[in-house]
C-alpha positions as CSV (number, residue, x, y, z in Angstrom):
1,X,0.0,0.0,0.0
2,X,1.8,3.5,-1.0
3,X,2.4,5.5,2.0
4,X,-0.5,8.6,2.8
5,X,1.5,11.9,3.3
6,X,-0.3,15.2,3.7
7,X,1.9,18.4,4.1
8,X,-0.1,21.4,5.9
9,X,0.6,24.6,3.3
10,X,-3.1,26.3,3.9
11,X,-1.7,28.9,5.8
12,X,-0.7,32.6,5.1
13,X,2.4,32.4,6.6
14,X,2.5,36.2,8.0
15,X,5.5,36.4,10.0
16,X,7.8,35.7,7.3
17,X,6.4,38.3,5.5
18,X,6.5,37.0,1.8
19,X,4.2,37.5,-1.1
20,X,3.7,33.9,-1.6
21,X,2.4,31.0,0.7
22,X,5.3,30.5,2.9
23,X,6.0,26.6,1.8
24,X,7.0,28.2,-1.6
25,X,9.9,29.8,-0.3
26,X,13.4,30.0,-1.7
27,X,16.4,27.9,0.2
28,X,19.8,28.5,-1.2
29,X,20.3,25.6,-3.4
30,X,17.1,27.2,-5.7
31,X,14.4,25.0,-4.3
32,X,11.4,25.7,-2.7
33,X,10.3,24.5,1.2
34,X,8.0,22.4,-0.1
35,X,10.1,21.0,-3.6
36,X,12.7,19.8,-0.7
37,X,9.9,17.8,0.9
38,X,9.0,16.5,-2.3
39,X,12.1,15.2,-2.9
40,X,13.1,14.2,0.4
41,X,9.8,11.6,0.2
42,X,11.0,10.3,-3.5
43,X,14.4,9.3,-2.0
44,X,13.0,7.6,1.1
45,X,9.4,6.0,0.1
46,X,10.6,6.2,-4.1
47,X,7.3,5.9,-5.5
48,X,5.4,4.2,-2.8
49,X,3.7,7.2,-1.5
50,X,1.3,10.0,-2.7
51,X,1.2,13.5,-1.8
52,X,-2.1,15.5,-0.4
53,X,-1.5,18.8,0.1
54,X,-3.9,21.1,2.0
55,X,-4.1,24.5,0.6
56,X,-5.6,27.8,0.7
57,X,-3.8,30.9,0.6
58,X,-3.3,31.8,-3.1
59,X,-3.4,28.5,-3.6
60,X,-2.8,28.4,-7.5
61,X,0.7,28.9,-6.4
62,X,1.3,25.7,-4.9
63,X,-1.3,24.0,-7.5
64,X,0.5,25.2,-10.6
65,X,4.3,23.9,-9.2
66,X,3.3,20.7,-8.0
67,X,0.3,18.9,-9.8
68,X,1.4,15.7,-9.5
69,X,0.0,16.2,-5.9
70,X,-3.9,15.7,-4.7
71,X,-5.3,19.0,-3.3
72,X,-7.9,19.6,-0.4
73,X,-9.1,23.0,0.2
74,X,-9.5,25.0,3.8
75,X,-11.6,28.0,2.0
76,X,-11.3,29.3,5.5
77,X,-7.5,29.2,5.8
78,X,-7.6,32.9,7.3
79,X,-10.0,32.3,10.3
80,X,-8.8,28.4,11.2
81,X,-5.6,27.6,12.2
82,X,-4.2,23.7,11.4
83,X,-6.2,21.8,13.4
84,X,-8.6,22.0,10.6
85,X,-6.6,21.5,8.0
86,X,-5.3,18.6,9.1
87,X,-9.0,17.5,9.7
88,X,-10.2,18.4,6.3
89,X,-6.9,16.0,4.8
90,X,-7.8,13.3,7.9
91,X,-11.3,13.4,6.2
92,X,-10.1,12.8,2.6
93,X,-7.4,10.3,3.5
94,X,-8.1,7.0,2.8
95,X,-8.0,3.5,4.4
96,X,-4.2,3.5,6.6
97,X,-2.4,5.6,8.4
98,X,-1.6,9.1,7.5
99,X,2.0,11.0,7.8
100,X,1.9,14.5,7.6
101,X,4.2,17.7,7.5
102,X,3.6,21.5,8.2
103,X,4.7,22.7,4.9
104,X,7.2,25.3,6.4
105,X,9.8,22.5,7.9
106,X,13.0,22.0,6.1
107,X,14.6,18.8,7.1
108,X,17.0,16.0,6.3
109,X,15.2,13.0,4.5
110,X,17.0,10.5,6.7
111,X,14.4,11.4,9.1
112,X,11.9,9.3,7.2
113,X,14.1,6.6,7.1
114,X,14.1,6.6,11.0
115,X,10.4,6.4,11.1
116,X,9.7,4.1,8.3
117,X,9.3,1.2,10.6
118,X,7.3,3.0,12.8
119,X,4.9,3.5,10.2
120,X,4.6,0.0,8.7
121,X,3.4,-0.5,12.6
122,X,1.1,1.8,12.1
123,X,1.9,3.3,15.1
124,X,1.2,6.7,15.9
125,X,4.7,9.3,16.6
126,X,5.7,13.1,16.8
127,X,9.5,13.6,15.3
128,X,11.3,15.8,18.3
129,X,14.5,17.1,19.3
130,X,16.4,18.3,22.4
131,X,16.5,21.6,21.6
132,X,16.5,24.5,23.7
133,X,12.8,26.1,22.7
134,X,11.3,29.6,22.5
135,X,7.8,30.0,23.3
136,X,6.9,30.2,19.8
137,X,8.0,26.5,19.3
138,X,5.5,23.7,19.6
139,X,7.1,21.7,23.2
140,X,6.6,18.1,24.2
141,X,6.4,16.3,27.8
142,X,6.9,12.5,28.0
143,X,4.8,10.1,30.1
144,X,6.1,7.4,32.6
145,X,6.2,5.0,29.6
146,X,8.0,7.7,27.1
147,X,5.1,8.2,25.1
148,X,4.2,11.5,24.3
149,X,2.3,13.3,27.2
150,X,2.0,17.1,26.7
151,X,2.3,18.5,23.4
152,X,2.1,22.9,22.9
153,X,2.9,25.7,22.9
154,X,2.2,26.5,26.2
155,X,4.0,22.9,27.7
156,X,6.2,24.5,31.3
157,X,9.1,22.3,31.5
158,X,9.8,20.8,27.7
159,X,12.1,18.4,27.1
160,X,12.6,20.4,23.5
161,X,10.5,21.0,20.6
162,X,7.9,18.9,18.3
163,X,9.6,19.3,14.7
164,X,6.8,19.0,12.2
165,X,6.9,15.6,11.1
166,X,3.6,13.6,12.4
167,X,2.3,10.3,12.0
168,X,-1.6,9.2,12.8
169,X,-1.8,4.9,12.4
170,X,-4.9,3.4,11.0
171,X,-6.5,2.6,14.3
172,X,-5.8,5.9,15.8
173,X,-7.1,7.9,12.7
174,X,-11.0,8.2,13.9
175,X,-10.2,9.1,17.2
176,X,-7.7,11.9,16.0
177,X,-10.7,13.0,13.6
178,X,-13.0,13.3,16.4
179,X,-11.0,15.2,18.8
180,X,-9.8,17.8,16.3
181,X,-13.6,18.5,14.9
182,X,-13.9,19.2,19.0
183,X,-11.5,22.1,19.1
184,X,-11.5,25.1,18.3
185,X,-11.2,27.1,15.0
186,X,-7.9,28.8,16.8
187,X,-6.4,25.5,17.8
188,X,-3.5,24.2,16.1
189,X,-3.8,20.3,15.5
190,X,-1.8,19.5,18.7
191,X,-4.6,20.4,21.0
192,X,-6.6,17.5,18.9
193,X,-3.4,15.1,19.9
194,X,-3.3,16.2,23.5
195,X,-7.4,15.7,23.9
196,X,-6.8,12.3,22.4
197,X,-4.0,11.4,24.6
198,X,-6.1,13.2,27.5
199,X,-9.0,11.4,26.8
200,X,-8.7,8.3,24.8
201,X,-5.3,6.9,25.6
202,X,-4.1,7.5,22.5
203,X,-0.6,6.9,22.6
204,X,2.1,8.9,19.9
205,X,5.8,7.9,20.4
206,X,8.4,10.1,20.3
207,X,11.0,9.8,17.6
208,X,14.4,11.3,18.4
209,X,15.6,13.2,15.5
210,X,18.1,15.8,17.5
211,X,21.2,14.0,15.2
212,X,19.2,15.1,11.8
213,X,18.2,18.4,10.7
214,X,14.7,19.9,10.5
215,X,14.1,23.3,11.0
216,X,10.3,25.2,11.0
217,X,10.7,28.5,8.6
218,X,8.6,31.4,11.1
219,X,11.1,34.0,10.6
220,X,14.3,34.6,8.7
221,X,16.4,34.0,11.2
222,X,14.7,30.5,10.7
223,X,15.3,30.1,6.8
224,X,18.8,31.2,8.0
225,X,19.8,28.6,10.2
226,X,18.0,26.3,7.5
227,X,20.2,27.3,4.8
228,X,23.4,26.9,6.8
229,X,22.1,22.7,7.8
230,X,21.9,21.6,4.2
């Protein structure tokens, strides 16, 4: 079965400040954000996966320079935040479990061969890292067992940040569909993933990845430090 992967790029990517959605951003060697992730799932999963991107701000953009993908639409990309977009792709996914990426993270393709196995399991994970974290980054907490316990923004006492690279397993899916139609319009899709964890025993791993690269483009400072890992 070809691997599900939906990468987040609905958004209107304000802080960067850029005329076009922020996944279609320029990295040194020429390519885009989201041409690197392209590429980074042919040389892992070679043609064993297909590509659903959620889009919305001018979305022709992204439509136009990769049409090979699938497309779902948030039409209300500038009043919901990406707990509904990754509902809306959760939705149109079909039978399996579903790997997804926020569309702004640059990152080294051996981190999909690290989770590979993981996802043949079908089991559920959040990619971290031990980095020191602002509060802008998304933080993680670990539960007596080392499964993933609290996961935001808000998370007193992270053990380092949540990179960007998600994976829901078949028999998790619903659940994480039910919780994130539960949350708010603001949320981001981590409050869905906490409520599940909360509520249902859901239970994500967490994958190591602090020897690889992947950084989340919010700033320029960001697509800086980016540009200098690759």
């Amino acid at each position: 079965m070809s691997k599900q992967v939906v990468i987040l790029a609905a958004g209107m990517g304000t802080r960067l400040a850029r005329p076009l959605p922020k996944p279609l951003t320029e990295l040194r060697d020429g390519r885009s954000i989201m041409k690197q992730q392209f590429d980074n799932l042919a040389k892992a999963f070679g043609a064993s996966h297909r590509v659903m991107i959620v889009v919305g701000f001018k979305l022709e953009a992204i439509i136009e320079r990769f049409p090979e993908a699938t497309f779902v639409y948030n039409e209300f990309y500038d009043t919901t935040n990406t707990s509904k977009s990754l509902l809306k792709a959760l939705r149109a996914s079909g039978d399996g479990g579903v790997l997804w990426l926020n569309g702004d993270v640059v990152f080294d393709y051996q981190v999909l061969n690290r989770v590979t196995p993981l996802m043949q399991a079908e089991q559920s994970f959040i990619a971290v890292n031990h980095s020191s974290v602002s509060d802008e980054e998304v933080k993680y907490t670990l539960d007596n067992t080392g499964f993933i316990a609290e996961l935001s923004k808000q998370v007193v006492g992270g053990l380092g940040e949540a990179v960007g690279i998600n994976f829901v397993g078949a028999g998790d899916k619903q659940t994480l569909i039910d919780r994130l139609e539960e949350v708010e319009d603001s949320d981001y899709f981590e409050r869905g993933i906490e409520l599940a964890i909360e509520r249902d025993g859901l239970k994500f791993q967490a994958v190591d990845i602090s020897d690889l690269y992947a950084v989340e483009i919010d700033f320029a400072e960001d697509l800086d430090r980016a540009n200098e890992l690759f």
